[in-house]
Each structure stands twice: as structure tokens, then as C-alpha cells.
C-alpha positions as CSV (number, residue, x, y, z in Angstrom):
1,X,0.0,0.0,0.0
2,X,1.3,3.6,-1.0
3,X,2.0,5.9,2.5
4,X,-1.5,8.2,2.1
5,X,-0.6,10.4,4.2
6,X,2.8,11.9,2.5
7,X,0.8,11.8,-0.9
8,X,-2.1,13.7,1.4
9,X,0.8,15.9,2.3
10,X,1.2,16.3,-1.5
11,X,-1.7,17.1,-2.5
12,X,-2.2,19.7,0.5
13,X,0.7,21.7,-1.0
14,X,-1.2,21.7,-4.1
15,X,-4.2,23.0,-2.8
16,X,-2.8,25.9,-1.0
17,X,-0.9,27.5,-4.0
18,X,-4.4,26.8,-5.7
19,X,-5.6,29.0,-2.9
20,X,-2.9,31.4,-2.7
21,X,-3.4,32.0,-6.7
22,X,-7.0,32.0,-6.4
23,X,-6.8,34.8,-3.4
24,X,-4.3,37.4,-5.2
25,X,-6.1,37.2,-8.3
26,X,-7.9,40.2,-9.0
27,X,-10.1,38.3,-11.5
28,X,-11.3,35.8,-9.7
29,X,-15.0,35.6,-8.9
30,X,-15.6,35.0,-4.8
31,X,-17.0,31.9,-6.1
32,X,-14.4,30.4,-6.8
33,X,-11.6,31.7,-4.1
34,X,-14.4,30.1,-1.7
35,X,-14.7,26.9,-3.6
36,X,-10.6,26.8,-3.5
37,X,-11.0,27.3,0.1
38,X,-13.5,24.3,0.7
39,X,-11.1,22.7,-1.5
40,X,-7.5,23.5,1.2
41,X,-10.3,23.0,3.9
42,X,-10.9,19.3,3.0
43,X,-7.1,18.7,2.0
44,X,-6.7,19.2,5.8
45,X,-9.4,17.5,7.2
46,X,-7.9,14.4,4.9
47,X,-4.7,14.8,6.5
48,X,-6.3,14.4,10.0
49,X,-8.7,11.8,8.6
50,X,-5.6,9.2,6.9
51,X,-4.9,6.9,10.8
52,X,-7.1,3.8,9.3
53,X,-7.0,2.4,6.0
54,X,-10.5,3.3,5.3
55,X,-10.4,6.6,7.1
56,X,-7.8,7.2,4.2
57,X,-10.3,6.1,1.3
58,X,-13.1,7.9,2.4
59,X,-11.1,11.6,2.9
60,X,-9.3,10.7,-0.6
61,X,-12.8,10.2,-1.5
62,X,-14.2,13.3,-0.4
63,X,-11.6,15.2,-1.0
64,X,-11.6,14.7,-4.9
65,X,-15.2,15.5,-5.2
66,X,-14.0,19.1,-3.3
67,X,-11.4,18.6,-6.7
68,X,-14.3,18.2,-9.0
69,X,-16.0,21.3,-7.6
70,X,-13.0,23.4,-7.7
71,X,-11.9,22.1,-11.1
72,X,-15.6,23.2,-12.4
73,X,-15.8,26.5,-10.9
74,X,-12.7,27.9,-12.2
75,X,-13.2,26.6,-15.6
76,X,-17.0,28.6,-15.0
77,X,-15.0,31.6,-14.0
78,X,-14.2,33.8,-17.4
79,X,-12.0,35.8,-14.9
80,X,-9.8,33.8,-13.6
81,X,-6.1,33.8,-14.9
82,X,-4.3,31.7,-16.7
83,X,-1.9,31.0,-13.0
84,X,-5.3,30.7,-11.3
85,X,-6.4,27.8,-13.4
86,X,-3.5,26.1,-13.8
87,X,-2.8,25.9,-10.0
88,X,-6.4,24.6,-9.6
89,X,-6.1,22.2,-11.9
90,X,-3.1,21.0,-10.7
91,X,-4.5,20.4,-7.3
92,X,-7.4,18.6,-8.8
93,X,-5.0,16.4,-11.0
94,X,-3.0,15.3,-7.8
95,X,-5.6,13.8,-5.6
96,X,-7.2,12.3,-9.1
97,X,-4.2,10.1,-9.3
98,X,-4.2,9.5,-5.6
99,X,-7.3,8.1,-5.7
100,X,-6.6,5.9,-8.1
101,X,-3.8,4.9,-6.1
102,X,-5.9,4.0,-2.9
């Protein structure tokens, strides 16, 4: 089994340059700097969440559908720049392959 809770670690870096783009980008809808949030929210609940095997699934779990909602709200926001995006995306890419990793 891969260690979750490094690759949780990951992912939480991820998630807060997503939210530190998201923040300092005067474009950005409030929309999506609070999706972002909910997004660096859940990356540290997951951390906290990884003891037990399936207390690991289920925040990987959750924490990609707060991927899924951050992925589709900055690809909804038309003012959102291109640093903005990319950062989110990233974030959502790296807990998409964790899950398939768990």
C-alpha cells in the first residue's frame, strides 16, 4: 500500500498555491476563491482523517469530489487567470491520481 498520508501531504501543498493564486487574483469571482477554500479546507481534514486504512479512502474520496467542484468552478469563471487555473487544476489532477492509487 502507498503511504496516504505523504501523498495527502502532496496534495495539500497543491491545494494551497491553488488557494494562494485564487486569493491574489484580482479576476477571480468569490465563487471560486471560496470553492478553493473548501477545497485547502478538506485537504486538511484528509490529513487528519488518513490513521485507518479506510479513514484514508473515504477523505481521498471526499476530497476529490471538493477537486471536481473546484476544477468546475474555475473553468465557470471567465475571470480567472491563466496562474489561477492552472494551479487549480493541478491540485485537482494530484488527488485524481491519488485516488486511483488507494
Amino acid at each position: 500500500m502507498i503511504d496516504v498520508l505523504s501523498r495527502l501531504t502532496a496534495v495539500k501543498e497543491k491545494t494551497s498555491t491553488a488557494l494562494k493564486a485564487a486569493e491574489s487574483d484580482p479576476g477571480a469571482s468569490v465563487v471560486l476563491v471560496a470553492v478553493v477554500r473548501e477545497f485547502d479546507t478538506k485537504a486538511d481534514k484528509a490529513g487528519r482523517q488518513s490513521a485507518t486504512e479506510s479513514g484514508a479512502r473515504d477523505a481521498v474520496i471526499e476530497l476529490e469530489q471538493a477537486g471536481d467542484s473546484a476544477k468546475a468552478a474555475v473553468e465557470a469563471d471567465p475571470g480567472a487567470s491563466e496562474g489561477t487555473n492552472q494551479a487549480v487544476q493541478d491540485a485537482h489532477l494530484a488527488i485524481c491520481i491519488l485516488k486511483t492509487e488507494v
